[in-house]
Structure formats: C-alpha cells, structure tokens
TORKOL-4160 file (C-alpha; in steps of 0.2 Angstrom, whole numbers, padded with zeros to 4 digits, m for minus):
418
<pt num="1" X="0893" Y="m0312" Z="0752"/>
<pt num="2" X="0881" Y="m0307" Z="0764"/>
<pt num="3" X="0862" Y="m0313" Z="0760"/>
<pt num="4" X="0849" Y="m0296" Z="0759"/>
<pt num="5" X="0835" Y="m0303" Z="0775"/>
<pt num="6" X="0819" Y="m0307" Z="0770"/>
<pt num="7" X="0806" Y="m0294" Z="0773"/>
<pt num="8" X="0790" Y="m0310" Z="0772"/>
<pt num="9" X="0775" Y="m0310" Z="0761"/>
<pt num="10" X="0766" Y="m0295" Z="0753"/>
<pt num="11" X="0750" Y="m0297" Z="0745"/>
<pt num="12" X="0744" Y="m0279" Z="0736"/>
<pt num="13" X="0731" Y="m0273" Z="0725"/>
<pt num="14" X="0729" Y="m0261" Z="0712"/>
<pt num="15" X="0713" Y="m0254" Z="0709"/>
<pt num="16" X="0706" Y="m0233" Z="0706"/>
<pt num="17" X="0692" Y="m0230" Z="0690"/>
<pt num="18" X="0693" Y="m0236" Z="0671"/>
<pt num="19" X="0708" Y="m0232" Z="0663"/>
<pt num="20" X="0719" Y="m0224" Z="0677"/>
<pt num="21" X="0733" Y="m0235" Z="0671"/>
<pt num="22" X="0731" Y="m0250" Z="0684"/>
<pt num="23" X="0738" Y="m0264" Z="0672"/>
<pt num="24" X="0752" Y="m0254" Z="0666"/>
<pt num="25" X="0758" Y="m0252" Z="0682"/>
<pt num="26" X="0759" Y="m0268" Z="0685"/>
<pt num="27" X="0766" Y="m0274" Z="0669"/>
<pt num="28" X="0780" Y="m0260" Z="0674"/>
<pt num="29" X="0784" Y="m0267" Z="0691"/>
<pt num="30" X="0785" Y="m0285" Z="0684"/>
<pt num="31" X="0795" Y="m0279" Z="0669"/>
<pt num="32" X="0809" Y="m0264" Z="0679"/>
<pt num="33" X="0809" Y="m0277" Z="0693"/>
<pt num="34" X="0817" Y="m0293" Z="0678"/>
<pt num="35" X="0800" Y="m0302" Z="0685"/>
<pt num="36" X="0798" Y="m0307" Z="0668"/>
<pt num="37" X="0804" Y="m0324" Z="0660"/>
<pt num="38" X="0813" Y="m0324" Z="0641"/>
<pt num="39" X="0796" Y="m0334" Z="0635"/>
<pt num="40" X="0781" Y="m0322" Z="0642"/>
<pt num="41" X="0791" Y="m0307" Z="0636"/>
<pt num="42" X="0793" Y="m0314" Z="0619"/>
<pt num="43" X="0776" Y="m0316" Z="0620"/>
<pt num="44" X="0770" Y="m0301" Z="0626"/>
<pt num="45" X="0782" Y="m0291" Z="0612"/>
<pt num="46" X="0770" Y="m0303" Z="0598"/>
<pt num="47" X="0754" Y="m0298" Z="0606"/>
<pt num="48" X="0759" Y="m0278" Z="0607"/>
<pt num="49" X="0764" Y="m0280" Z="0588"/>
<pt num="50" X="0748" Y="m0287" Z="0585"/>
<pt num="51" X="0739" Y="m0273" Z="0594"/>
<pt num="52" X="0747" Y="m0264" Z="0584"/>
<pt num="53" X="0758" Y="m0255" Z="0598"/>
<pt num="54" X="0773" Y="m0247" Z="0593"/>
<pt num="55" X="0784" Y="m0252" Z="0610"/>
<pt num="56" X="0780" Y="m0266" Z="0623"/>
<pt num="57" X="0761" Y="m0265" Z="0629"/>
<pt num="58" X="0766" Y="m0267" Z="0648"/>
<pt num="59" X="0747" Y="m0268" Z="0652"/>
<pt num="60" X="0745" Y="m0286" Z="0643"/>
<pt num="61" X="0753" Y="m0295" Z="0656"/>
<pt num="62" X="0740" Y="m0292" Z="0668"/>
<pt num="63" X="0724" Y="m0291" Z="0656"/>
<pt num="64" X="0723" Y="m0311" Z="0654"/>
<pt num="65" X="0706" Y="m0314" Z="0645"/>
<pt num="66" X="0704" Y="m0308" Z="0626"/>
<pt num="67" X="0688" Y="m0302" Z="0630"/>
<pt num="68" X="0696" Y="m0290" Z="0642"/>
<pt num="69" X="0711" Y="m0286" Z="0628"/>
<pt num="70" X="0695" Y="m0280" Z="0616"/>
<pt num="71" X="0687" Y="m0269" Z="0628"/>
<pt num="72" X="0704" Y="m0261" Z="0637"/>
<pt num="73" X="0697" Y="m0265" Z="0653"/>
<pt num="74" X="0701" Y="m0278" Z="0665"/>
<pt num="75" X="0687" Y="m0288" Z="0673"/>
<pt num="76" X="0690" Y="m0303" Z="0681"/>
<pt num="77" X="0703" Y="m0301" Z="0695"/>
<pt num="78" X="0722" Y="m0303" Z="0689"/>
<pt num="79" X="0734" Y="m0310" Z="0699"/>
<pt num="80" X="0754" Y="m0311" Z="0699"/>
<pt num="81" X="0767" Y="m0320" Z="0708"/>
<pt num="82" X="0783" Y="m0311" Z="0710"/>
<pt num="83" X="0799" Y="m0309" Z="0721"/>
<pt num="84" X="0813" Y="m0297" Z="0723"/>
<pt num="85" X="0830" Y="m0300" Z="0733"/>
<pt num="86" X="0819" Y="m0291" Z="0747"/>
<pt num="87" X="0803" Y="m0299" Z="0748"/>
<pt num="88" X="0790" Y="m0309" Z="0740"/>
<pt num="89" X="0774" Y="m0302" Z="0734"/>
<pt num="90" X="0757" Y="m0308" Z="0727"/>
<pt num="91" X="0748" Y="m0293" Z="0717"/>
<pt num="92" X="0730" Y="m0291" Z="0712"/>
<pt num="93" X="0726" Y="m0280" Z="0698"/>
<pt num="94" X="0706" Y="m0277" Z="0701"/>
<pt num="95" X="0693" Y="m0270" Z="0690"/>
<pt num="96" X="0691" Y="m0253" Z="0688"/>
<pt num="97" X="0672" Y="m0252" Z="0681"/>
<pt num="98" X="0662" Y="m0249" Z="0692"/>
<pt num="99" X="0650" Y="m0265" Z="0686"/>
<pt num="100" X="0664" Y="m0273" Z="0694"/>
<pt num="101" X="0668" Y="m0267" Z="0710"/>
<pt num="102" X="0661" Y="m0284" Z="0718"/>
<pt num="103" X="0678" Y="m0291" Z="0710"/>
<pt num="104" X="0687" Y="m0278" Z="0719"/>
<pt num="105" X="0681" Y="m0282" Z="0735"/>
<pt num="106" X="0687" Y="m0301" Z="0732"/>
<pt num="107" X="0704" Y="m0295" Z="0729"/>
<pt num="108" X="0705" Y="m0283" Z="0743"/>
<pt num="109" X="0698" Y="m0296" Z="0755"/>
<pt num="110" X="0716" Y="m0304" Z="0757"/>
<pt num="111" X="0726" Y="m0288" Z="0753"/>
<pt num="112" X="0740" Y="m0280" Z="0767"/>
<pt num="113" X="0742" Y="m0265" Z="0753"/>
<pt num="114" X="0732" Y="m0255" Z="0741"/>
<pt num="115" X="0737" Y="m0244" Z="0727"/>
<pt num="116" X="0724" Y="m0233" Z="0721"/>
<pt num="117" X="0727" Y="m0224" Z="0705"/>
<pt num="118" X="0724" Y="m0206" Z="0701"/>
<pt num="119" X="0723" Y="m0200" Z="0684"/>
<pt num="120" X="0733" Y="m0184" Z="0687"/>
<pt num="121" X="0723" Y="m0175" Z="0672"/>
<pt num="122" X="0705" Y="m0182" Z="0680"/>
<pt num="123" X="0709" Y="m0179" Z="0699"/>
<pt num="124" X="0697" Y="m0188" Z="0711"/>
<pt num="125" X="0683" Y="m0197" Z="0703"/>
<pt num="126" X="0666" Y="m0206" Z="0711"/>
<pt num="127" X="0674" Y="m0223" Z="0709"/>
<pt num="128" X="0691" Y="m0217" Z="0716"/>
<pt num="129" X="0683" Y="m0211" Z="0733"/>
<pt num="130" X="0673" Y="m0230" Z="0732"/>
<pt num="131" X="0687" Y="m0239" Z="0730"/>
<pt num="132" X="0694" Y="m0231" Z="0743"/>
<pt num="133" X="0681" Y="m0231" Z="0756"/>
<pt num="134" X="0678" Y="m0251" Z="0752"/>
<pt num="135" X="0700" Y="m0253" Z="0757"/>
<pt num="136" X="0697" Y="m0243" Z="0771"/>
<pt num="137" X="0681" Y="m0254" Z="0778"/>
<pt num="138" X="0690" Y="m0270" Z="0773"/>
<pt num="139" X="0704" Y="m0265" Z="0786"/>
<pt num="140" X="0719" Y="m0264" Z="0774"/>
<pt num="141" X="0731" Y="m0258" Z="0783"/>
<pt num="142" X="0740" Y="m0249" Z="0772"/>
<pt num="143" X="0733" Y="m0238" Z="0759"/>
<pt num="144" X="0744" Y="m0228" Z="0744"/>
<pt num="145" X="0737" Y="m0215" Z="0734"/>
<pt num="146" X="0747" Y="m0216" Z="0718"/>
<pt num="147" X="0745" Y="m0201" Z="0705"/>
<pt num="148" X="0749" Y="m0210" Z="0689"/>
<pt num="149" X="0751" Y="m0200" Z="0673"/>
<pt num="150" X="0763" Y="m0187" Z="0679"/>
<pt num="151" X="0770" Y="m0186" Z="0662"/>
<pt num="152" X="0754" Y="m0180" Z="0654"/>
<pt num="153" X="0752" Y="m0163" Z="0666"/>
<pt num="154" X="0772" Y="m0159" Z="0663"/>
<pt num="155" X="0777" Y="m0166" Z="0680"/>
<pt num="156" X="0767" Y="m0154" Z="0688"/>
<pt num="157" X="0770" Y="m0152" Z="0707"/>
<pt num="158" X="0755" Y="m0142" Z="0710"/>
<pt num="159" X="0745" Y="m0156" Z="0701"/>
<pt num="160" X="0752" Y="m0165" Z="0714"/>
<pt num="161" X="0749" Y="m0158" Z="0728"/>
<pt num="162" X="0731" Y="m0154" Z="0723"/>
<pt num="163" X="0727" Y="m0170" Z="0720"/>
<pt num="164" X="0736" Y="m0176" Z="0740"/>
<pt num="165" X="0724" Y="m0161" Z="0747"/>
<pt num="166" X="0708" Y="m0169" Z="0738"/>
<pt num="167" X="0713" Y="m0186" Z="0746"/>
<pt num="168" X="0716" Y="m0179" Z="0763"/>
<pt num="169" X="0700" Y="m0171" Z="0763"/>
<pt num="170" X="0689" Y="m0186" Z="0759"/>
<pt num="171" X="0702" Y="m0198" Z="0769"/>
<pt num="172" X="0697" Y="m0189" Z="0786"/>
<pt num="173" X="0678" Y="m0186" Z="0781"/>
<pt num="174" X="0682" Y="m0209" Z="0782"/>
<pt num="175" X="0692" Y="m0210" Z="0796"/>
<pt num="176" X="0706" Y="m0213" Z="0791"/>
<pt num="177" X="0720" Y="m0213" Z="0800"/>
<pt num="178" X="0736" Y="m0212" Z="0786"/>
<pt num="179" X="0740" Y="m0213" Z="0767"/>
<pt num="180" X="0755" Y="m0211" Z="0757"/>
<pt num="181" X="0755" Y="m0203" Z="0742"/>
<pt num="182" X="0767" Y="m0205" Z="0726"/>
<pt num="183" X="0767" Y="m0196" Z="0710"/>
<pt num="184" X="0770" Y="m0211" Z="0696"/>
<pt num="185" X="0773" Y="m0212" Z="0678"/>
<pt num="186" X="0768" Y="m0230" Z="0674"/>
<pt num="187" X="0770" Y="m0228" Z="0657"/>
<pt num="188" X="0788" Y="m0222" Z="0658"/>
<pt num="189" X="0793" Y="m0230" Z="0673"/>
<pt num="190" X="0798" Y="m0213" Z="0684"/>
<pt num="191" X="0795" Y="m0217" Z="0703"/>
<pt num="192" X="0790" Y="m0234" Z="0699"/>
<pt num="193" X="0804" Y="m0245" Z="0701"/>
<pt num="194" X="0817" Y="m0232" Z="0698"/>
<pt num="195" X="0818" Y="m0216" Z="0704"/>
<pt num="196" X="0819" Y="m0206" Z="0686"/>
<pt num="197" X="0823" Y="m0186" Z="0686"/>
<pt num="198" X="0810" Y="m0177" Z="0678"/>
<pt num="199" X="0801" Y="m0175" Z="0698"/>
<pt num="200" X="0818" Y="m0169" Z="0705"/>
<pt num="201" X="0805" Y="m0160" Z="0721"/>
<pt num="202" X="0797" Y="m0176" Z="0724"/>
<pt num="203" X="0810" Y="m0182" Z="0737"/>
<pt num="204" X="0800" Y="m0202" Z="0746"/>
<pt num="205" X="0801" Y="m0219" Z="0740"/>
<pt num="206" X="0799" Y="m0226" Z="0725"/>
<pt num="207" X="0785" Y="m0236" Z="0722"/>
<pt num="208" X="0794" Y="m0253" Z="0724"/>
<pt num="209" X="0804" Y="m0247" Z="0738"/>
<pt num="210" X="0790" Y="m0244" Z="0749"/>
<pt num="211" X="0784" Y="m0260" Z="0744"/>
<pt num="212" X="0799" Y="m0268" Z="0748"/>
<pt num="213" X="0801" Y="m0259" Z="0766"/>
<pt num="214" X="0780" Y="m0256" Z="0771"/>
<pt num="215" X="0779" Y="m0266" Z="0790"/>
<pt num="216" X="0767" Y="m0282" Z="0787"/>
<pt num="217" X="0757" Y="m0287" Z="0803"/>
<pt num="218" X="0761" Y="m0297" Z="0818"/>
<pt num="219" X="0746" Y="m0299" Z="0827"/>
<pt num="220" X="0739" Y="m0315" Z="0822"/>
<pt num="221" X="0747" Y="m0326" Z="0835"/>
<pt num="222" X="0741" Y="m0312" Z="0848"/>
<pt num="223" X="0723" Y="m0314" Z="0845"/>
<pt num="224" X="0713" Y="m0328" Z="0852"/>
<pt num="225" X="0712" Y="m0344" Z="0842"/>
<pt num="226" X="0701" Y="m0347" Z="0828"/>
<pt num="227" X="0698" Y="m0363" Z="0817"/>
<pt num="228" X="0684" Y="m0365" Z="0806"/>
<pt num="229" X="0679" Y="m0382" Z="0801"/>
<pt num="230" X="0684" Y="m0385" Z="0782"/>
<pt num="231" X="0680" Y="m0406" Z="0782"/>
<pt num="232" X="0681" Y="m0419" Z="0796"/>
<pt num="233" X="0694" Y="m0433" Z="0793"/>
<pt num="234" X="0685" Y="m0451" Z="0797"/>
<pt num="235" X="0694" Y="m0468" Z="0793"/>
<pt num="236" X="0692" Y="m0478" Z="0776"/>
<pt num="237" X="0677" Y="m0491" Z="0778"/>
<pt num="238" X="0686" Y="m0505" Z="0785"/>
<pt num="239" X="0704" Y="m0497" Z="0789"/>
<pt num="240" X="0710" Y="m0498" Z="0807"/>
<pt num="241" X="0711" Y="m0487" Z="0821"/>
<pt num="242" X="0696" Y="m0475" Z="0825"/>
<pt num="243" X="0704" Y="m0459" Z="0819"/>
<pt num="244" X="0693" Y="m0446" Z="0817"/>
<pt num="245" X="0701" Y="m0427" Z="0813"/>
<pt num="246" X="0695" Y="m0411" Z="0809"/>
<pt num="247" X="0704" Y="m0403" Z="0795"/>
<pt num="248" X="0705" Y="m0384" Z="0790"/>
<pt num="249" X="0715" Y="m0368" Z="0794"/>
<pt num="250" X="0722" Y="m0358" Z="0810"/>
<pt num="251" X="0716" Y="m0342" Z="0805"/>
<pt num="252" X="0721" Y="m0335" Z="0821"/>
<pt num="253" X="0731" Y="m0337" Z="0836"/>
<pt num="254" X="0741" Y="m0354" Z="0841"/>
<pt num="255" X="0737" Y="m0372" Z="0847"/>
<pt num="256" X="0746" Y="m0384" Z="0855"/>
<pt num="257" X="0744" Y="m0403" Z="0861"/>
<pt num="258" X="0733" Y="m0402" Z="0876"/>
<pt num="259" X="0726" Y="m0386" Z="0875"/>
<pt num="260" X="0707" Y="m0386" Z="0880"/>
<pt num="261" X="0696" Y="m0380" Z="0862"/>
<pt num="262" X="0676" Y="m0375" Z="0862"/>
<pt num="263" X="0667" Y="m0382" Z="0848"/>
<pt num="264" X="0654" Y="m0368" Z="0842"/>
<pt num="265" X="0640" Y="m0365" Z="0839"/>
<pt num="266" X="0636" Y="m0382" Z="0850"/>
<pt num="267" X="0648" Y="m0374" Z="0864"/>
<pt num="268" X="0654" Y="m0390" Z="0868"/>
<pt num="269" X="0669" Y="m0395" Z="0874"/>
<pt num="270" X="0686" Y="m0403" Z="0872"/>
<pt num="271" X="0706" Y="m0405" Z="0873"/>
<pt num="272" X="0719" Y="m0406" Z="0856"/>
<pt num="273" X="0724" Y="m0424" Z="0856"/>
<pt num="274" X="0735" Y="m0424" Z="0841"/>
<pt num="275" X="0738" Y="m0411" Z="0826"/>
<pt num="276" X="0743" Y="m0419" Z="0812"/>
<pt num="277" X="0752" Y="m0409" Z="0794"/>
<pt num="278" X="0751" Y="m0421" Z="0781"/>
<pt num="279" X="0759" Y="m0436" Z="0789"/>
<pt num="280" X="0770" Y="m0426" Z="0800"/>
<pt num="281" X="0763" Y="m0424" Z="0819"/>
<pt num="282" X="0765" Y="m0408" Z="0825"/>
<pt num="283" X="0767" Y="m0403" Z="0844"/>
<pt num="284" X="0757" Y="m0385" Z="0842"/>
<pt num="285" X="0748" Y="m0377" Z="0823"/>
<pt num="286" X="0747" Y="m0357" Z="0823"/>
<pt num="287" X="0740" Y="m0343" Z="0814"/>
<pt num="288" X="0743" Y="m0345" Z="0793"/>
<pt num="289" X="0744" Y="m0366" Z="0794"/>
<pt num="290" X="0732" Y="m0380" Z="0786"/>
<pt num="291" X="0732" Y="m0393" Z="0798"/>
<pt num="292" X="0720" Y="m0409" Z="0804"/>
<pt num="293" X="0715" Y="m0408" Z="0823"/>
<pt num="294" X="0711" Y="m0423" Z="0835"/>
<pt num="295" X="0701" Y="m0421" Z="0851"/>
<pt num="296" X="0700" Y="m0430" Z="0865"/>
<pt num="297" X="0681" Y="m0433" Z="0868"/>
<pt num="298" X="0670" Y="m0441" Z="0854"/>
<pt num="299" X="0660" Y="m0424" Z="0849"/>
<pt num="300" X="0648" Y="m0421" Z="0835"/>
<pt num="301" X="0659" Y="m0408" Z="0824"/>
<pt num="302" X="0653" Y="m0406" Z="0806"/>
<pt num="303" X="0661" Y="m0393" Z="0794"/>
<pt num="304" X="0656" Y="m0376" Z="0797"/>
<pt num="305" X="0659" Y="m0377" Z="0817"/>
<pt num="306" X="0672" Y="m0368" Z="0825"/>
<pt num="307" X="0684" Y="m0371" Z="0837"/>
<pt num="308" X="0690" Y="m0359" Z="0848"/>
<pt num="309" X="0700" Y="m0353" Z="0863"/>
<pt num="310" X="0686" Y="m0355" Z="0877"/>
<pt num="311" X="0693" Y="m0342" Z="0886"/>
<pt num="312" X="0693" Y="m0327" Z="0874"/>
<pt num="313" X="0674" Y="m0335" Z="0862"/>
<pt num="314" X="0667" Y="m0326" Z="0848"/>
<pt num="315" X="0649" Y="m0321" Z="0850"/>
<pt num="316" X="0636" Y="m0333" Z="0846"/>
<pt num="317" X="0625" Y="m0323" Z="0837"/>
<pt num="318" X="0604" Y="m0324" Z="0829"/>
<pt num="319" X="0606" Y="m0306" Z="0825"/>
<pt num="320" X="0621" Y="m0296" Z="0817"/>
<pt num="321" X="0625" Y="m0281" Z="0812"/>
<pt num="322" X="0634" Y="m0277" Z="0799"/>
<pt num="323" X="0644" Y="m0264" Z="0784"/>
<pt num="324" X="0637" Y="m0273" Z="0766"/>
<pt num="325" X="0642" Y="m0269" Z="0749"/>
<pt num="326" X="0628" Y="m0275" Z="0736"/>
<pt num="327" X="0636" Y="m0283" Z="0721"/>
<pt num="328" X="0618" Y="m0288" Z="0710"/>
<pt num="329" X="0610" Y="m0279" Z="0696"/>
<pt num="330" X="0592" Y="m0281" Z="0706"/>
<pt num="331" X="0593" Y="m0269" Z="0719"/>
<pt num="332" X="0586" Y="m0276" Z="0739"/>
<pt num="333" X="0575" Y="m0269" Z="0751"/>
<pt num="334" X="0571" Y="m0277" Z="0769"/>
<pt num="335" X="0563" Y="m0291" Z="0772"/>
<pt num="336" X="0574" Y="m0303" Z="0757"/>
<pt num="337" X="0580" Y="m0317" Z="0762"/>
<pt num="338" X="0596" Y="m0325" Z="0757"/>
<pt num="339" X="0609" Y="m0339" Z="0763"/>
<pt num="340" X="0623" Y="m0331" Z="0775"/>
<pt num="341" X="0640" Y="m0339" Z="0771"/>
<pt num="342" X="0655" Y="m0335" Z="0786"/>
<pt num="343" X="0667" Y="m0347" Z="0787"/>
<pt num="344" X="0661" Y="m0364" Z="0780"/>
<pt num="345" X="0645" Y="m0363" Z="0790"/>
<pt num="346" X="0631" Y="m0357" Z="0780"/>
<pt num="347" X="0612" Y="m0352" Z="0790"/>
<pt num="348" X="0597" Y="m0343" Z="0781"/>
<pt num="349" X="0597" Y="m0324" Z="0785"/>
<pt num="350" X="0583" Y="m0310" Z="0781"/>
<pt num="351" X="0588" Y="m0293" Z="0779"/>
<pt num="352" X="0579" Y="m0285" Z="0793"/>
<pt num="353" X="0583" Y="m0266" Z="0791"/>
<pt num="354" X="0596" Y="m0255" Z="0779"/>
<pt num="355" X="0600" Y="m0243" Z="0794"/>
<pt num="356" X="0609" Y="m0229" Z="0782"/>
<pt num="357" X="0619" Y="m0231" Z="0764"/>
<pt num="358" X="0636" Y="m0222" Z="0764"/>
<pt num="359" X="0634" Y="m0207" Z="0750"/>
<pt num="360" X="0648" Y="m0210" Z="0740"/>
<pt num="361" X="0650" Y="m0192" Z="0735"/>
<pt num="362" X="0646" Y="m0183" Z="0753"/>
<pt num="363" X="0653" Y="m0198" Z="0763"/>
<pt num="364" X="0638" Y="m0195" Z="0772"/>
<pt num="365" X="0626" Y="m0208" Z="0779"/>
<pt num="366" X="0610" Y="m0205" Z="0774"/>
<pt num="367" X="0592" Y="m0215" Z="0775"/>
<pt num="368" X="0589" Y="m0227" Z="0761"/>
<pt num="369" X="0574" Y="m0240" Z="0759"/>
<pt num="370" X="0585" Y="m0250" Z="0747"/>
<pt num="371" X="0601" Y="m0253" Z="0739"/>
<pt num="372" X="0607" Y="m0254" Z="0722"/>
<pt num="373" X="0623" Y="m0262" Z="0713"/>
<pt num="374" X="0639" Y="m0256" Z="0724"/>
<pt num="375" X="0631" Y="m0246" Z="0737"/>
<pt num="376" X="0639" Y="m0248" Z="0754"/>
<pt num="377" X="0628" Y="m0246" Z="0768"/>
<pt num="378" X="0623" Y="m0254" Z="0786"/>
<pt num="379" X="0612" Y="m0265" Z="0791"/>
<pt num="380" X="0606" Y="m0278" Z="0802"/>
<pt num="381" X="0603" Y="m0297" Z="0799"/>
<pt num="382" X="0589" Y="m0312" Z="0807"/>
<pt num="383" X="0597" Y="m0327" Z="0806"/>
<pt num="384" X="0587" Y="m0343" Z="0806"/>
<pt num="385" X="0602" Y="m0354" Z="0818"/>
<pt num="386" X="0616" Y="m0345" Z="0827"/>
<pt num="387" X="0634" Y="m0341" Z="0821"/>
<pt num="388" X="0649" Y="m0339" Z="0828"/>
<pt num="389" X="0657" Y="m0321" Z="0824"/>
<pt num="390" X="0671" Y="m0310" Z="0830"/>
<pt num="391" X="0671" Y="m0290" Z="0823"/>
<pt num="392" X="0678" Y="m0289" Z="0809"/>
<pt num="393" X="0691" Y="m0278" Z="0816"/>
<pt num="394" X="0694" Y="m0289" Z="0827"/>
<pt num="395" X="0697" Y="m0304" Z="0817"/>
<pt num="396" X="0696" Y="m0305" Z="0797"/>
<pt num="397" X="0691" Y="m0322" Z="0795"/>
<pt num="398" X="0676" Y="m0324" Z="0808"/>
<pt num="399" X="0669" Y="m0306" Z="0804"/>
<pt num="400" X="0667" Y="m0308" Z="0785"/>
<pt num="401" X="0654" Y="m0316" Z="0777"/>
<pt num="402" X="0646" Y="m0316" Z="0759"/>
<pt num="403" X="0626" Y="m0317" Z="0754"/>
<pt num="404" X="0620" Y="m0329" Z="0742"/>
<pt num="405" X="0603" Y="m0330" Z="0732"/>
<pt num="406" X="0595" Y="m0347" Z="0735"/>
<pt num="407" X="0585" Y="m0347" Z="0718"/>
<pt num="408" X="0602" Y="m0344" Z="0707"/>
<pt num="409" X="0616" Y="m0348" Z="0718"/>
<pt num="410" X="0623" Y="m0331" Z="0715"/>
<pt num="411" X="0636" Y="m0321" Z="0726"/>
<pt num="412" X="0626" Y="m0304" Z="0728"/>
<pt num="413" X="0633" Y="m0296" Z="0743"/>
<pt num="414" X="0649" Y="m0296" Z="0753"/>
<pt num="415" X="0646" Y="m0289" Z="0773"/>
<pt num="416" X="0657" Y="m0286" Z="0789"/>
<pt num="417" X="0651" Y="m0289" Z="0804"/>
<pt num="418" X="0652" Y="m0273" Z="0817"/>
C-alpha cells in the first residue's frame, strides 16, 4: 500500500472575540479527525453530563482549567498535539477576552496559521479586527477568516458574503496581502472536517483540508545564521579536557565545521571547531536544531550573545524602533523604564517616545501620549547596552522582544523590532 507523504509540521491558532465558538472548534477537529483516545473521550462524556449537556461538550477538551469551565471562557493558552495520515499539527486555542489578548500574542508568536472566528450573527466586532491586526504584524503567514455559526443564520450565503466584504475591507486598510475565508458550523461539524450539505454554494476546502494542504515555509535555511546563546557548557571541576561549548538553538540559517561565526554584541571573532547533539558530533547544525557549539579561539561568550554569519550581521543597536502591544492594567507614557528581553540577552530600556497608537476601529494611526492594556502602537526605545537585532520581518527570533517591570518582574509588553 502506498504510504500518504508527509506534508511537515503545522503549528495554528484559533482565536476571534468571547464566545465565537474557538474551543468547539477545536474539540471538533480533534473529535471528526479520531484524534481522541477511548480514556479522554469517556472523560469528556462524564464532564458534559456533569455540565449538564445533553450531547458531548466538544469545547471541554480544550478549556483545561475549572476556573475557565465556570466562567465559559478560556484564559490561559490551550494547546493540542494532533496528526492526521497527512500531517502533524500543534494547535493553540487563545483567549478571546480581550483582558487576555497578551496570551494571544504568546500563542501567535510561533504560529504558521491563524483561524479567526466570526460569529455569523455578530459580524466583525472590536476584538475580531485586534486579533486580526496583531496575526498580521506578528507575520503569520497565513491568515483564515472562519464564519462559525452558519447553522444559526439558516446557512445564509448572503451572511456570508457580507461578513468576507467586512474583512476585505479592514484587511486592505492592514495591508494585507490574502485571506481565506470558510463558512463553518463547529457545533455541527459542516466544513469542518467533513464537507456536510446544508452549504451546497460554498464550493473550497474544508477546514482540515486546507490545514492539511496550506504550503509551510522554507526560507529558514536561506536567511543568514542566527544562534542566540541559551547557556555556555564548561568542564566539571576536575574532569579532563578543556571543553568549553555554547549551547542553544539555530534559529536561522545553517552551520558547518569550519565556518567563520561573529560573536555579538562584543563583535568578536572566531571559526566552529566542533558541533556536538547530545553525544553525537555533527559535521553542520541548521535552522530548527538544539545544538552545543565549539570555537576555535578562547572568547568571552556568556548567555545572551549571539553568533552570527559575519557576512550577512544583525544591527547592533542603542536605539530601536519598534510595533508594541501593551499587556498591563497601568497604562505607560514616555519616559518609563523597563528591562528589554530579545533573545536570552536582557539590557535596561526607557521608552523614549509613543510615535502613533493604531485605532483599532479606523485602523488609523493617530497621536497618543500614552498606552493602555492592548493598544498596539509605535514606538522607539534607549537602550542602556547594545543589542543585537534583525527586523522582525526579516527574522522572528532576533526582531522580537518582550518588556518586563523591574519592581514586579512582570511581562507587560510584547514589541517587534522595524
């Protein structure tokens, strides 16, 4: 029998406002797709009965936390393992209040996919045109608009298409380039894993389909190479040998044995001596792989630097600018003062100036003297020691960083680097 050819890893989120359905449709892909063991469903059937549901509540499997079960909204960031005979996927099921859009950002940071739900009796709310501006600035690269509750506006194609022309409308007032759209009834499964026939004019894919045939990126190994410093390796107080290696993770690009590396931001440096997985020695490392790194000349690397193909560098930068989204309750104004996280390296940053904050509404810039929780806006940064940054549309892993308060070692704002 000939064996179906494995289409790679998908990671995908779901998100869209309160209540449009996100973990049912997840529970529903899980359950059509026999992504369910014998035990969880068993236990899923106890805790719908107990719910008092009168069929399977598809929505539990994804709303892990009892306090999240009371209220009927999932806060923290849900996430599944799953696998067809196509391909493999890791899902995310972010929050929809928009209290929480700081998890939503989390989950999007890794994600290839998004799914944004539509409640086809609401249309396009505040937090729906969020969500979606925040996948579009994280550089997902593929966005879906998915209409969920077909089954409650009678199936109606002018729903619809109304619905797809509010979208349009705001998605090229964002820039951007393409979305898909799918009309969905996660409750009752139509165009979600299969097809259904109560939408006979909707005539694409299927939810899973698409997820099972969307292209995944191949430009890692094509951009230049990137490898921040997680922890240096040093011998065991009175082992032998003088090995000294620098573990962490290629986020970009390839090396191999030999291959001249810069060491930033000391801009040293220095040639790959050995590259080491687990115990196995490895002849080149590239984009994706956890690997320990030794170099040739004895150089003062700490966790935090970078090395990095001296021919292509990132920027070593005192100043950035930068897209944030604000995640605390107190809102910020220039002038504050906070502890820059990209990478592993972490430097002491002042918010110089809040250039414009994106209108969520107009998806307009407009002038703003201060953010509140969840306002996107751009900005620009003093930092107290240099970084090493790439765009982040150039490189994920070296244009992202994260803002933290000193005084309560809280994550307050998440920021790509222009």
């Amino acid at each position: 029998m000939a064996q179906t050819p494995d289409a790679g890893l998908l990671r995908f989120i779901t998100c869209g406002s309160v209540d449009d359905g996100k973990s049912t449709l997840i529970g529903r892909l899980l359950y059509d797709s026999k992504a369910i063991l014998a035990d969880a469903l068993d236990t899923l059937e106890r805790a719908s009965l107990k719910r008092g549901a009168s069929g399977v509540d598809l929505s539990l499997l994804t709303d892990g936390l009892q306090a999240e079960r009371e209220q009927g909204i999932t806060i923290d960031v849900a996430y599944r393992y799953f696998a067809t005979g196509t391909r493999k996927f890791i899902l995310g099921d972010a929050p929809g209040h928009e209290q929480y859009t700081r998890n939503m950002v989390t989950a999007a940071s890794t994600a290839d996919l998004a799914i944004i739900l539509v409640d086809a009796r609401k249309g396009v709310l505040t937090q729906t045109r969020r969500h979606t501006a925040i996948a579009h600035l994280l550089g997902i690269r593929h966005l879906v608009l998915a209409v969920n509750k077909m089954d409650l506006v009678d199936w109606s194609e002018r729903v619809f298409a109304g619905i797809r022309r509010d979208c349009l409308a705001f998605g090229r007032e964002l820039g951007i380039p393409a979305m898909t759209f799918l009309p969905i009834s996660a409750l009752d499964g139509d165009s979600v894993v299969e097809r259904g026939g109560r939408m006979p004019w909707y005539e694409g894919p299927t939810l899973m389909e698409l997820l099972e045939s969307v292209p995944l990126a191949t430009d890692d190994l094509e951009r230049p190479f990137r490898f921040p410093v997680q922890w240096v390796c040093r011998p065991r107080p009175g082992a032998p040998g003088d090995f000294r290696g620098y573990g962490g993770r290629v986020e970009s690009g390839t090396v191999q044995l030999g291959d001249r590396v810069a060491v930033l931001p000391a801009q040293s440096r220095s040639r790959v001596r050995g590259i080491r997985l687990g115990e196995a020695r490895l002849e080149a490392a590239q984009a994706g792989q956890s690997v320990t790194l030794e170099l040739e000349d004895d150089l003062d690397v700490c966790r935090g630097d970078l090395l990095a193909d001296p021919a292509r560098p990132p920027a070593l930068c005192r100043e950035l600018g930068a897209t944030l989204c604000w995640f605390a309750e107190d809102p910020v104004q220039a002038g504050a003062r906070f502890l820059l996280r990209l990478g592993a390296r972490e430097v002491r940053a002042t918010l110089r100036e809040i250039s414009s904050r994106l209108d969520i509404t107009t998806l307009k810039p407009q002038a703003a003297d201060r953010l509140a929780m969840n306002d996107i806006a751009e900005v620009r940064f003093r930092l107290q020691a240099p970084v090493a940054a790439d765009p982040y549309a150039a490189d994920h892993a070296t244009g992202a960083f994260i803002l933290i308060d000193e005084r309560s070692n809280a994550t307050v704002a998440g920021g790509l680097i222009r």
